[in-house]
C-alpha positions as CSV (number, residue, x, y, z in Angstrom):
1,X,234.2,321.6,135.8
2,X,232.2,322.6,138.9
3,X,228.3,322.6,138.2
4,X,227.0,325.9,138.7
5,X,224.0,325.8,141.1
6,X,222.3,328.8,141.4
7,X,221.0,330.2,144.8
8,X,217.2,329.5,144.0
9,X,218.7,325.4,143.1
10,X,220.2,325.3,146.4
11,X,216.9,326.5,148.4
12,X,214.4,323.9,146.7
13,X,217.0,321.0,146.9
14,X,217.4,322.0,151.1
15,X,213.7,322.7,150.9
16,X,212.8,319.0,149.2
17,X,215.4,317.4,151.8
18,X,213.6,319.1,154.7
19,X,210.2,318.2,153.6
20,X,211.4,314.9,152.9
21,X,212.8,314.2,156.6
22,X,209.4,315.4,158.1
23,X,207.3,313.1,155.6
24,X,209.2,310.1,156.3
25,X,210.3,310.4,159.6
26,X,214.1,309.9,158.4
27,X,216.8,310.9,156.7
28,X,217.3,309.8,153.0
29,X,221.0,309.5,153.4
30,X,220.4,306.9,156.4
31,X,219.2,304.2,153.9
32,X,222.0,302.2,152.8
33,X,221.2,300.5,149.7
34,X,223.0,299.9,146.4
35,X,222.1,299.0,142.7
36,X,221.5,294.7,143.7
37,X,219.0,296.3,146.4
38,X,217.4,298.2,143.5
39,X,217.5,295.6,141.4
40,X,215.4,293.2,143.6
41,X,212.7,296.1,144.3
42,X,212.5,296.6,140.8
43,X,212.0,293.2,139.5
44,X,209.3,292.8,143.1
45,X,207.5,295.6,141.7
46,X,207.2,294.1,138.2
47,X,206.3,290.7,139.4
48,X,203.5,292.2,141.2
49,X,201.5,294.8,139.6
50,X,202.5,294.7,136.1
51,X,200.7,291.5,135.4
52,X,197.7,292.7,136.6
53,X,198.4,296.3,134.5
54,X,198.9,293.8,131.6
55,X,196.0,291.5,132.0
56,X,193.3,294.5,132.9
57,X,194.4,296.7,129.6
58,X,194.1,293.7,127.6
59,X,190.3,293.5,128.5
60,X,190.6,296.7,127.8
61,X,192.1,296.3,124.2
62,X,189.5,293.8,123.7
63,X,186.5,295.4,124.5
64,X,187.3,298.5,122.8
65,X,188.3,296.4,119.6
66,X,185.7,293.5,119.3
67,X,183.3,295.5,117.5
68,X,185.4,295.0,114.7
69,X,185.0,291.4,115.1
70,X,181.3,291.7,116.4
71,X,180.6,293.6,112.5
72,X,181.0,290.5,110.6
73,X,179.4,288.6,113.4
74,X,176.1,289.8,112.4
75,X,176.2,293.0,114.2
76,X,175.9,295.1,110.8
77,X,173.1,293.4,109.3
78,X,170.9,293.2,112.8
79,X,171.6,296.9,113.6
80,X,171.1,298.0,109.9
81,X,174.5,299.5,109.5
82,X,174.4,301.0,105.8
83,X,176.3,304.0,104.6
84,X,178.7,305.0,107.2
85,X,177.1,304.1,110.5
86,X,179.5,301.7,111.6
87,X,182.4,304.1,111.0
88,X,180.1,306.3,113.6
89,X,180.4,303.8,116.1
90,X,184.1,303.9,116.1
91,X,184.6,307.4,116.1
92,X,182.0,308.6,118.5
93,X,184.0,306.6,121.2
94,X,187.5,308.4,120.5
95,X,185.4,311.8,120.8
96,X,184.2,310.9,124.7
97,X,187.8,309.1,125.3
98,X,189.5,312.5,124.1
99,X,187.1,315.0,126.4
100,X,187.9,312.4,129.1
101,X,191.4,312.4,129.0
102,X,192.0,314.6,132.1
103,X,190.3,311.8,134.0
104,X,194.0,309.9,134.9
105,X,194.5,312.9,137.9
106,X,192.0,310.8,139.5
107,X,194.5,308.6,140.1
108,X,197.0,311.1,141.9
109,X,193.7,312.9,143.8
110,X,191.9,309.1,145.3
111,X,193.3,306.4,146.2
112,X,194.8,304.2,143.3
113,X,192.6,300.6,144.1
114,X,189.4,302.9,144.3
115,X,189.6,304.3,140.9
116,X,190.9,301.3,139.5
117,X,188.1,299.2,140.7
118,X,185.4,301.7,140.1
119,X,187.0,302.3,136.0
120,X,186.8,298.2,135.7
121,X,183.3,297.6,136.7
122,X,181.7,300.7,134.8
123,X,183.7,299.6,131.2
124,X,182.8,296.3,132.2
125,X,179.0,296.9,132.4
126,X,179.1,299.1,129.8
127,X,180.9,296.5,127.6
128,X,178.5,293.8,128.6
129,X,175.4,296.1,127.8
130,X,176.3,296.3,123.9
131,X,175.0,292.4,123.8
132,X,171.6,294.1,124.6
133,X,171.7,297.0,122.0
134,X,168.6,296.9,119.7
135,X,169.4,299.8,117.6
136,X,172.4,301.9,116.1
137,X,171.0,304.9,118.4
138,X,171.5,302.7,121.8
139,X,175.0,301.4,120.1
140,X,175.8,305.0,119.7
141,X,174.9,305.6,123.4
142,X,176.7,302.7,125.0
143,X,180.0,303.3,122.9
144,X,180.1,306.7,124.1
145,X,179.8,305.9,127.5
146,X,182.7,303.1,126.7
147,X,184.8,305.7,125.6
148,X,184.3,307.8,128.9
149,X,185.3,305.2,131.3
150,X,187.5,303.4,129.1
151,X,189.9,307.1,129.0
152,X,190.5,307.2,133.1
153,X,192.2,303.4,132.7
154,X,195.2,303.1,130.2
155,X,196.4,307.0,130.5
156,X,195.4,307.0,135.0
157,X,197.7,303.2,134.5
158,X,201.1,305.1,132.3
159,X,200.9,308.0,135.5
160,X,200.6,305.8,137.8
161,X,204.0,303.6,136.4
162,X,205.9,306.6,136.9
163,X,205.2,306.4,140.7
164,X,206.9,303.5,140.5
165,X,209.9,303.1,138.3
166,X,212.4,306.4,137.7
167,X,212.8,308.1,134.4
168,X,215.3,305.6,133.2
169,X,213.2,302.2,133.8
170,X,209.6,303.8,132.9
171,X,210.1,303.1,129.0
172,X,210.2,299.2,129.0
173,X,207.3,299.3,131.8
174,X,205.2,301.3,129.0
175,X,206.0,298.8,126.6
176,X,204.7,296.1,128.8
177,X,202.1,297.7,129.3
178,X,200.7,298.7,126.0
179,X,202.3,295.5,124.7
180,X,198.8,293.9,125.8
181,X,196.7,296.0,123.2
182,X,198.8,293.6,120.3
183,X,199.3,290.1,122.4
184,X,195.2,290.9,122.6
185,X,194.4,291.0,119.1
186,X,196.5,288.2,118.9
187,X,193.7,285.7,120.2
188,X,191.1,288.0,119.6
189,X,190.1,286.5,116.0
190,X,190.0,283.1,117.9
191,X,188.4,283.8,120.9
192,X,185.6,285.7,118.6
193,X,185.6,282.8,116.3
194,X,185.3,280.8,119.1
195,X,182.3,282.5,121.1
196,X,180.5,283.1,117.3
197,X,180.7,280.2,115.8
198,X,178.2,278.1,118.4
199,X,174.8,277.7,117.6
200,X,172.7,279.5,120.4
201,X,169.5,281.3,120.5
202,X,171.6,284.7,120.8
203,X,173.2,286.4,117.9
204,X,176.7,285.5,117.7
205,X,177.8,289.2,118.3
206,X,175.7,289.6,121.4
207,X,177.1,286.6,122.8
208,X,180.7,288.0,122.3
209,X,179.9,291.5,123.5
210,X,178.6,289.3,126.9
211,X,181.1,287.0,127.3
212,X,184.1,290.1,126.8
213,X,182.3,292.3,129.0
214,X,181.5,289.8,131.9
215,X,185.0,288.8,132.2
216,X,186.0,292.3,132.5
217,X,183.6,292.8,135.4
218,X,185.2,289.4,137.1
219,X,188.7,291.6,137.2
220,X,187.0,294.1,139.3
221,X,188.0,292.5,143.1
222,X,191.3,292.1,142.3
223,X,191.4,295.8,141.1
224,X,190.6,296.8,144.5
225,X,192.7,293.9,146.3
226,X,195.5,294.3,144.5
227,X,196.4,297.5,142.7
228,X,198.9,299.5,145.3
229,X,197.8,302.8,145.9
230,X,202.0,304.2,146.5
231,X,205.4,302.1,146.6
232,X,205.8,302.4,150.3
233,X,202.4,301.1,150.8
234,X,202.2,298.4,148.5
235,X,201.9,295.1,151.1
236,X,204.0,293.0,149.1
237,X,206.9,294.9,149.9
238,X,208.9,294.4,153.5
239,X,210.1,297.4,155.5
240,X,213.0,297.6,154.1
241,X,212.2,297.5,150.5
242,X,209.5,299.7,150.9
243,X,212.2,302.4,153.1
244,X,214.1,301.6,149.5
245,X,211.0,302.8,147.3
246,X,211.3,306.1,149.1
247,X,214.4,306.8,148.6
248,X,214.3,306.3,144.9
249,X,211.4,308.6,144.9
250,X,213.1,311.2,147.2
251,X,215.9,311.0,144.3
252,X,213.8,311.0,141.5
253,X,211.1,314.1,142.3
254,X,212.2,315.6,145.8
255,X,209.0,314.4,147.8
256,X,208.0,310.6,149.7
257,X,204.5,311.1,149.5
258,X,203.2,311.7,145.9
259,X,199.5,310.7,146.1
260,X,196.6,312.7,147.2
261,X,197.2,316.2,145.8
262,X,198.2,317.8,142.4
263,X,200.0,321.2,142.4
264,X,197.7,323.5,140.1
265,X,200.5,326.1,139.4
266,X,202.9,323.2,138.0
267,X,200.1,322.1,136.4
268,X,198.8,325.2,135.0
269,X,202.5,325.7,133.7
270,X,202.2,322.1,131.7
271,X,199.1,322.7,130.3
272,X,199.0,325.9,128.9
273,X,202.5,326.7,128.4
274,X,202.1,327.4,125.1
275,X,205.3,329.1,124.1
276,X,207.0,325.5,125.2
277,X,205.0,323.8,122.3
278,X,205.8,326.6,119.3
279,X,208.4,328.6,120.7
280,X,210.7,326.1,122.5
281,X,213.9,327.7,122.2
282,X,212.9,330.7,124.2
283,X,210.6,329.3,127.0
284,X,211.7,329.6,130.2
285,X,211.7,326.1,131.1
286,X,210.2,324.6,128.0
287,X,209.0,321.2,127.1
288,X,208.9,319.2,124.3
289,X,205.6,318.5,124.1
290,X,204.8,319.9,121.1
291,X,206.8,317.5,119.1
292,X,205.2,314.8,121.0
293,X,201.8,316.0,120.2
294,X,202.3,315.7,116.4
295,X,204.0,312.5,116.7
296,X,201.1,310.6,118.5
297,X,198.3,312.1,116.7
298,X,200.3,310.8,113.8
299,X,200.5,307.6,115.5
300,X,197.2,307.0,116.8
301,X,195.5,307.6,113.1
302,X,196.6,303.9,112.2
303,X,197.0,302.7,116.0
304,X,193.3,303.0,115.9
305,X,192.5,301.9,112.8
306,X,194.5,298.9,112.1
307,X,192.8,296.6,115.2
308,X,189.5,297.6,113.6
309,X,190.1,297.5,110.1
310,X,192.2,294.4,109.3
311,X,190.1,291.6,109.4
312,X,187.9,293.1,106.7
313,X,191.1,293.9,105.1
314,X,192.1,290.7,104.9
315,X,189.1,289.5,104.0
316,X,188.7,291.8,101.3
317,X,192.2,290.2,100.1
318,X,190.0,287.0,98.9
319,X,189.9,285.1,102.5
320,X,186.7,284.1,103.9
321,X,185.9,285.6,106.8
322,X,186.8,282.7,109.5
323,X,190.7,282.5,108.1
324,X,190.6,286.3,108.2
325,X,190.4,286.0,111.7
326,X,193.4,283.7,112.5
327,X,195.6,285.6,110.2
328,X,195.3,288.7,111.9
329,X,197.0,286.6,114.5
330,X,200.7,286.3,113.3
331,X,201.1,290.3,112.3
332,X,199.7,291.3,116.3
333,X,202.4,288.7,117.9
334,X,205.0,289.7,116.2
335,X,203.9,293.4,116.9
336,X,203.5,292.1,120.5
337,X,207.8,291.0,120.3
338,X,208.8,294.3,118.6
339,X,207.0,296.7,121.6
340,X,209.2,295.1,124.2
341,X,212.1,295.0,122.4
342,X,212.2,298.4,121.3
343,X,211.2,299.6,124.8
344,X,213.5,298.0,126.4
345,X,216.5,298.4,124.3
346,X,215.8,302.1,124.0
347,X,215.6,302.1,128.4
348,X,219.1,300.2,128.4
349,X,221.0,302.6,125.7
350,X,218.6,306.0,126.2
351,X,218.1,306.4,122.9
352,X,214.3,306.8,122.4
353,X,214.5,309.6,119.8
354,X,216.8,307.2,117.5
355,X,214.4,304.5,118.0
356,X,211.5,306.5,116.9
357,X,213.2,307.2,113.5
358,X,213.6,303.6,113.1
359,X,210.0,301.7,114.2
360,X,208.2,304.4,112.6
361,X,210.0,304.4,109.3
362,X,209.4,300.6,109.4
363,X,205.7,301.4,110.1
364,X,205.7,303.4,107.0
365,X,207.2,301.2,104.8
366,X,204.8,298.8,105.7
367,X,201.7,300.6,104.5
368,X,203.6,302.1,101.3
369,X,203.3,298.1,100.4
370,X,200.2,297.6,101.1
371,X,199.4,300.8,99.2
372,X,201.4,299.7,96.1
373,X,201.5,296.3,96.2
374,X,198.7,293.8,94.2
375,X,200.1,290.2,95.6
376,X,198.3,289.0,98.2
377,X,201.7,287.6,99.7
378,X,203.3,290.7,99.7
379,X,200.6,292.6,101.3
380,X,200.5,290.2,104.1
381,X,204.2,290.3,104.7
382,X,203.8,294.2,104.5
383,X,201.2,294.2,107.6
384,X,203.8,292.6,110.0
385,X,206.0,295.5,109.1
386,X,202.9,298.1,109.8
387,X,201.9,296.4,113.2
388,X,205.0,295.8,114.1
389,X,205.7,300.0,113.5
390,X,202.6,301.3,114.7
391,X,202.1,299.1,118.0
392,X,206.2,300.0,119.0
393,X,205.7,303.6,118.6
394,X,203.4,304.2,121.2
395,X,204.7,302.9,124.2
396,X,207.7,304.7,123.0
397,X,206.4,307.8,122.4
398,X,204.4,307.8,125.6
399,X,207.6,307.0,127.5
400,X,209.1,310.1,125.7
401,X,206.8,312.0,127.7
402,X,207.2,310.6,131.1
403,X,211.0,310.4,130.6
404,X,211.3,314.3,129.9
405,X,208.5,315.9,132.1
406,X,209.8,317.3,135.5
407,X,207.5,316.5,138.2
408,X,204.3,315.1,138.5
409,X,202.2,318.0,138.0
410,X,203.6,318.1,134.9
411,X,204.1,315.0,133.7
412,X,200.2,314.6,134.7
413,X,199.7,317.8,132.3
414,X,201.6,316.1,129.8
415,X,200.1,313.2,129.2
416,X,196.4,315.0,129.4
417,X,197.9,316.8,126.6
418,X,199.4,314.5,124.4
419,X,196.1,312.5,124.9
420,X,193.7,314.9,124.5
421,X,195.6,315.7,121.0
422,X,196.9,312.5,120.2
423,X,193.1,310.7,120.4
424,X,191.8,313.0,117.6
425,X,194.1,310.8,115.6
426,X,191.3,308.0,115.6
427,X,188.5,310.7,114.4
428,X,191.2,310.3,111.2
429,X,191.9,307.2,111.2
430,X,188.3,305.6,111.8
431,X,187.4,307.1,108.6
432,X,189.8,306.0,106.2
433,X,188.4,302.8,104.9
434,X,185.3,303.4,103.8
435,X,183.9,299.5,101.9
436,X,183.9,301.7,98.4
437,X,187.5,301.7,98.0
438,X,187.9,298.3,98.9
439,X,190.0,295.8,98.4
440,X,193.2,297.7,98.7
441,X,192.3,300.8,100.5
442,X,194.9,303.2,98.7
443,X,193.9,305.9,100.5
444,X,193.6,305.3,103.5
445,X,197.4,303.2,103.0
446,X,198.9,306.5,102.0
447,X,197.5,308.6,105.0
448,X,198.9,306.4,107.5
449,X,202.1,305.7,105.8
450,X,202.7,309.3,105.4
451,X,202.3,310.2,109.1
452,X,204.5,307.2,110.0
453,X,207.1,309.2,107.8
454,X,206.4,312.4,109.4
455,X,207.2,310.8,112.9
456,X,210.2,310.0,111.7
457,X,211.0,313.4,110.5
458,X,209.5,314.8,114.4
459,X,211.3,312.3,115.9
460,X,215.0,313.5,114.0
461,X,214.2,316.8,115.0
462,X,213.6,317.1,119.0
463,X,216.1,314.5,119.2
464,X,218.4,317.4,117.7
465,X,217.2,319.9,119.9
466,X,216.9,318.0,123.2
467,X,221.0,317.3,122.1
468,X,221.5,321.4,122.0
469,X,219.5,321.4,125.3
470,X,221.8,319.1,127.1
471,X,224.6,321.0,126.1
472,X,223.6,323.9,127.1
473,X,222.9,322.6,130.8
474,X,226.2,321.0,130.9
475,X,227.2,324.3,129.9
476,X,225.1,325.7,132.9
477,X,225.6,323.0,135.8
478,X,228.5,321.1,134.6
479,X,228.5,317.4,133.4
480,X,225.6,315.5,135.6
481,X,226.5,313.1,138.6
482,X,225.6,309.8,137.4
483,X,223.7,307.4,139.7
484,X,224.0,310.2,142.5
485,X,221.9,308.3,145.4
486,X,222.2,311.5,147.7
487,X,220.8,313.5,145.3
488,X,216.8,315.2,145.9
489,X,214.3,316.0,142.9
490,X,216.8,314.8,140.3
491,X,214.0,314.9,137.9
492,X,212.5,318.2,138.8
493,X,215.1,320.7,136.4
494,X,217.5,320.3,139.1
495,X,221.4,320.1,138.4
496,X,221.2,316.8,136.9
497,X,217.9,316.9,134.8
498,X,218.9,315.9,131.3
499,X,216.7,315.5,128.6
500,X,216.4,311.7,127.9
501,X,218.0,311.7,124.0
């Protein structure tokens, strides 16, 4: 069967080819490349930035997440944290990171290394000016602040991927990615065991809160050195790789140059489409957003809580506090595994939505365990199975997003949406272990394990209506040319824009 391309298809396809040839000087079906080509851009691209994307959200992780560690440092008693202060401290840093979410277009506006650099050195002094706090008021102040600057890094860094890798390869690049929040609670027990434990005139929780922050600020020249602002201008790249880059993005969105300007009316369509998020079916080219709104609020309740929450959790098990610390290790590596894994196998086979059903519903089991269970075995074997759940469905989720958004504009919208929704989660989830219900935390257990569930159930459910969607484009357009390298703006609803399943 023919596709069916409609007039309007035609003129935006010979429009994006045209525009394309004046950007660039040349035409996109004069590069000769093939998928070995590809192959070696791609893994060039990875060698290069993500290790630096890795490195820099691990500082991040860690500075967001050491006050869990700084609390039984000391902090709590010198601050005077009764009642439910330190819950305050968490949450009033999700409420600036949520108004701040629309931040990451500052990334597609400025140059890339700019904002990087700048975002590094203000969460980095910000971080390091917690060591100095002398009251829960200036605490309150500086983790506010943290939350502001911290929300233009990890959301600007998943737009920015999407610059770089097509719709098919972003998933496993988001899994890298967020892979560093786990890997970083990994060592964070020991390195905050190993910072605390010294005998120095300064409190052991000032002295992490320095030493975190000042080696965040260290990161700062190589944000500007090193962090590319496009593909085609990214110096480790020759001529003709970076002649290779453009063509992909040619294919993928229609457009060579994608940096320095947002379109408001795509924009304006991806953020307050509303009738996309509760009236799918009929929109007029609708997204599915509004299941991915649910799902990471859902997520982000115990993504937030877990890396603040389980040492004292497992100290509330019976360990002391120091072996608290190193077992949190295990669960966060092996959480660490399952994120790449799961990316990357749902990248290879496209699957994500079948995925989802499966991570999550592990997630769930896990704190269904630690709900019910009593044995302090079992409830340690059921946190691997909770970390492991909650720390895979993000990056998946996220790559959800990127995966079925049509252009930038959009995909920009997208994310500001799913973030600005999705990061009230931790208002939740910050709250759910108050020290009165310990040492097994029922509550708050059930809470996350029944919004693992209902992931699952979201998951099932636009994965069964981005199926009818499909078929109702191959209906439309025909069955999609695979791998087309000719093809302009495949990603933009053109001819051979499929959901990703």
């Amino acid at each position: 069967m023919e596709p069916k391309i409609e007039p309007s298809e035609i003129t935006r396809i010979e429009e994006a080819k045209s525009a394309t040839d004046r950007d660039s000087g040349t035409s996109q079906t004069q590069i000769q490349y093939d998928a070995a080509d590809e192959r070696r851009v791609r893994r060039k691209l990875d060698r290069h930035i993500m290790p630096l994307f890795f490195v820099l959200y691990m500082l991040d992780s860690l500075d967001r997440s050491n006050i869990g560690n700084a609390e039984i440092a000391g902090m709590a008693k010198d601050l005077h944290l009764s009642g439910g202060k330190y819950s305050w401290l968490l949450t009033i840093f999700y409420i600036t990171y949520i108004i701040a979410e629309a931040t990451l277009l500052l990334w597609k506006i400025f140059p890339p290394h700019m904002v990087g650099a700048f975002v590094i050195f203000a969460w980095g002094l910000v971080s390091t000016l917690q060591a100095a706090a002398q009251s829960w008021g200036g605490m309150m102040a500086l983790r506010f602040l943290l939350g502001t600057f911290e929300a233009a890094y990890a959301p600007g860094i998943i737009y920015l991927l999407s610059f770089f890798y097509l719709r098919h390869e972003i998933g496993f690049r988001c899994g890298l990615f967020v892979a560093a929040a786990p890997l970083a609670a990994t060592f964070s027990g020991a390195l905050a065991y190993g910072i605390t434990s010294g005998h120095t005139s300064l409190a052991p929780w000032r002295l992490l809160f320095l030493v975190e922050g000042l080696a965040t600020i260290v990161m700062v020249p190589f944000g500007w050195f090193f962090i590319p602002d496009s593909p085609d201008k990214a110096r480790f790249l020759t001529s003709e790789e970076k002649q290779i880059v453009k063509a992909r993005t040619v294919r993928q969105v229609g457009v060579a140059e994608r940096t320095g300007r947002v379109s408001l009316k795509e924009f304006g369509i991806g953020f307050i489409d509303w009738t996309a998020w509760f009236n799918a079916v009929r929109a007029r080219r609708p997204s599915p957003i509004w299941a991915l709104l649910l799902m990471y609020f859902g997520t982000n309740v115990s993504f937030s809580s877990l890396p603040l929450y389980l040492p004292t959790i497992l100290k509330d098990m019976g360990y002391t506090s120091i072996n608290a610390q190193g077992l949190s290790a295990p669960p966060y590596f092996a959480a660490f595994l399952f994120a790449l894994v799961t990316t990357y196998v749902a990248d290879k086979t496209q699957q994500r939505g079948l995925m989802l059903m499966a991570i999550s519903a592990i997630g769930g089991t896990g704190y269904v365990i630690l709900a019910a269970a009593t044995t302090v075995g079992v409830r340690y074997f059921a946190v691997f199975l909770a970390a492991a759940g909650v720390f895979s469905t993000v990056p998946n989720i996220l790559a959800w997003t990127l995966n079925n958004q049509g252009n930038d504009s959009r995909r920009s919208a997208g994310l500001i949406l799913i973030g600005a929704v999705g990061q009230c989660g931790p208002l939740l989830g910050t709250q759910l272990y108050p020290t009165n219900e310990a040492p097994r935390y029922i509550k708050g257990m059930s809470v996350c394990a029944a919004f693992m569930f209902f992931i699952t159930i979201m998951a099932f459910c636009l994965r069964t209506l981005l199926v009818w969607r499909n078929r109702k484009l191959d209906q439309k357009y025909g069955r999609p040319i695979v791998d087309d390298k000719s093809a302009v703006g495949v990603e933009d609803y053109g001819p051979n824009f499929r959901y990703v399943l």
